[in-house]
N, C-alpha and C positions, 0 to 999 in steps of 0.2 A: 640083291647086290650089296656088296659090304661097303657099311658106309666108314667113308675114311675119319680116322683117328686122328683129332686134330693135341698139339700139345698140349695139357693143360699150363693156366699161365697164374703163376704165384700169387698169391692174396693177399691187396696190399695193405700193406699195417697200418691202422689207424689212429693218428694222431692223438696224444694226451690229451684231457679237456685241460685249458688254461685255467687255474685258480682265480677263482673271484676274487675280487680285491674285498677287504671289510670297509663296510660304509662311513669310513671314518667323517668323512662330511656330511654325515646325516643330520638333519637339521633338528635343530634343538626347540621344543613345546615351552609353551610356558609354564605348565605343569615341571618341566626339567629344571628349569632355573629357580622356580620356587625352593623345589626340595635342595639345590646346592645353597641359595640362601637360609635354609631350615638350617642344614649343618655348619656355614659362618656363625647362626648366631648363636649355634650353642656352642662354640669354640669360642666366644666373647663371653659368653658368660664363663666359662670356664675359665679363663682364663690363660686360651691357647692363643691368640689373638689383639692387638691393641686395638682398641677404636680408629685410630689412623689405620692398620691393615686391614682391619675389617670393610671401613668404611671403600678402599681403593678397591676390592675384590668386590664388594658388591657392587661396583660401577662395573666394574667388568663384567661379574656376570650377567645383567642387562643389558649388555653391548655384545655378548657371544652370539655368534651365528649358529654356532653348529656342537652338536655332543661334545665333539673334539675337545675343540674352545672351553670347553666349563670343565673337566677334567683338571685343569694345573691350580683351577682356585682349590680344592679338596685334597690336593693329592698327598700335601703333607699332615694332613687331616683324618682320626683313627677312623671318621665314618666313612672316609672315601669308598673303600671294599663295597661300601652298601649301597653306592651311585652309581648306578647304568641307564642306558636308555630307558628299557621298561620300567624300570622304578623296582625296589623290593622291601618286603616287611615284615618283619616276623608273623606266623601264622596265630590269631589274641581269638581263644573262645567264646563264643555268646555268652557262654552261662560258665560260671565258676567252678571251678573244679570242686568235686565231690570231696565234701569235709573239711574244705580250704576256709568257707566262712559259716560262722555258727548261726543256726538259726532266733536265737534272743540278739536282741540291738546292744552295741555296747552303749549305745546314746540315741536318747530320744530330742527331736527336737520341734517345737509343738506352738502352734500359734491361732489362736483362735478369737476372732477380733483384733487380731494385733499382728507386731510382727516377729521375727529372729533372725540375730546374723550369728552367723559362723566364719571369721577369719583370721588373717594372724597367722601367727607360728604356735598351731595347735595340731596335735595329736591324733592322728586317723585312725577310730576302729575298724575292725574289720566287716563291722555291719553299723548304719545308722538309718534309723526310721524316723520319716518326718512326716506332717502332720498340718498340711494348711487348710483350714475352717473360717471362709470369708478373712483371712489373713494373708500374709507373704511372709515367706522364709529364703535368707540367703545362705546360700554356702558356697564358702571362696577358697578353695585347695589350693591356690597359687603357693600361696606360701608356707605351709602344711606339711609337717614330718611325717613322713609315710611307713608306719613300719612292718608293713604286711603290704607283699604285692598284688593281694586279690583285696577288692575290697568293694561291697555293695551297700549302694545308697537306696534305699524302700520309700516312694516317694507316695503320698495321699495328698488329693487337695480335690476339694471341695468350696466353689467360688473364691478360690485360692490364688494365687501363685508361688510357685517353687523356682528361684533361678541356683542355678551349678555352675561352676566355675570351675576349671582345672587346669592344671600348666600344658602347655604346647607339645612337651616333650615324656606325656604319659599315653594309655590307651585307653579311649573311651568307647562304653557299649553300652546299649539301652533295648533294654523289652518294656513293652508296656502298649497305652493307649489312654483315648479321650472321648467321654462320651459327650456331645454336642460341647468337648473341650478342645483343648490343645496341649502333643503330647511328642517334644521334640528332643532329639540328640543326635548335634553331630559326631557321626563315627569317626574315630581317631587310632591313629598306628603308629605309636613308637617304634623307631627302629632296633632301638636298646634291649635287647630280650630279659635284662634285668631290673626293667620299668614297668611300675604299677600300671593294675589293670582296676578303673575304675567303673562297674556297672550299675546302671543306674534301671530299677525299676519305678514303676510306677502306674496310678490312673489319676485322669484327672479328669473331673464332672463338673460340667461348666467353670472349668479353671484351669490353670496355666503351669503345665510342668516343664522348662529348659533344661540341656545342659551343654554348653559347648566350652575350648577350649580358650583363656583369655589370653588375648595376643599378646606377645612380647612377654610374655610370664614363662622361666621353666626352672625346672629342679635341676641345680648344675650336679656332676657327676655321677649321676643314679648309681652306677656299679656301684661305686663306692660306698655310697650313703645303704643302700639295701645293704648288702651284706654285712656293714658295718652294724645296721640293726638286727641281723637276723642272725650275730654272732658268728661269720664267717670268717 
């Protein structure tokens, strides 16, 4: 028996997917607020900023709720581009580029029974080896002409200690270790891609190597000052 033909019945069209809204009320880490305060304060040093404006944005920015909210403290700000949710930083190598820094120390600095400072507005080579023998050695980059943006510090100490010091708003890297010592550096990422990269090696055997960045310290304009020194 023939079975009856029924019509067929049109295919009905299926609705556009509705666009998601962007999370613009995503809520803000305190990780996020850090780094918008990282960029006030080095627009106070610079001098993008009064102390009176600085000081009302950074009320604000720890009263923001959300992404959103921290956005207008930056906006007229050249780092704003580099604040988003995730965070971003330029990509800073372990280890220096090949032929960037010479293998002889352009400065030895060397303490054996005793101590050494390094600070001030002095002069960065591009390689310095230090040397603690039952001694302490400081080194304070804060305030420090930088005229090479790679530049590595070869740390020794033996019942020692070595402390490092460097502005907020450079990169810091450290290889090394400690044999029944201690052999520490906190990692740092400037956002600036024309800010020194400071790496620190080292061992220390039964002795004490740091280096971390000193708060509230930074090298105002880097672009400027690098290429300034490197003849650009």
């Amino acid at each position: 028996m023939d079975l009856e033909k029924r019509p067929t019945q049109p295919e009905t069209a299926q609705p556009e997917p509705t666009p998601q809204p962007q999370p613009t009320g995503l809520r803000a880490s305190d990780a996020e607020r850090d780094r918008v305060a990282d960029i006030l304060r080095e627009a106070l040093a610079e001098g993008r900023l009064t102390a009176d404006e600085h000081a009302e944005r950074i009320d604000g920015v720890y009263r923001a709720k959300t992404v959103a909210e921290l956005q207008p403290f930056v906006q007229d700000l050249p780092a704003t581009g580099e604040f988003g949710p995730q965070g971003t930083s330029r990509s800073v190598p372990s280890r220096p580029a090949d032929g960037a820094v010479p293998a002889v120390a352009d400065e030895n600095l060397v303490a054996v029974f005793s101590s050494s400072v390094r600070k001030g507005r002095w002069r960065v080579g591009r390689r310095t080896h230090v040397y603690a023998i039952f001694g302490n050695v400081e080194i304070d980059l804060s305030e420090a002409l930088f005229e090479h943006q790679q530049v590595v510090i070869k740390a020794i100490s033996v019942f020692g200690n070595v402390e490092i010091q460097v502005p907020e708003n450079i990169s810091l890297r450290g290889s090394g270790g400690g044999v029944l010592g201690n052999f520490e550096v906190d990692t740092l990422d400037s956002r600036d891609a024309d800010a020194p990269v400071v790496f620190v090696d080292g061992i220390a055997v039964l002795g004490n190597i740091e280096a971390r960045p000193k708060r509230g310290r930074l090298i105002g304009d880097l672009r400027h000052r690098m290429h300034k020194h490197l003849g650009h």
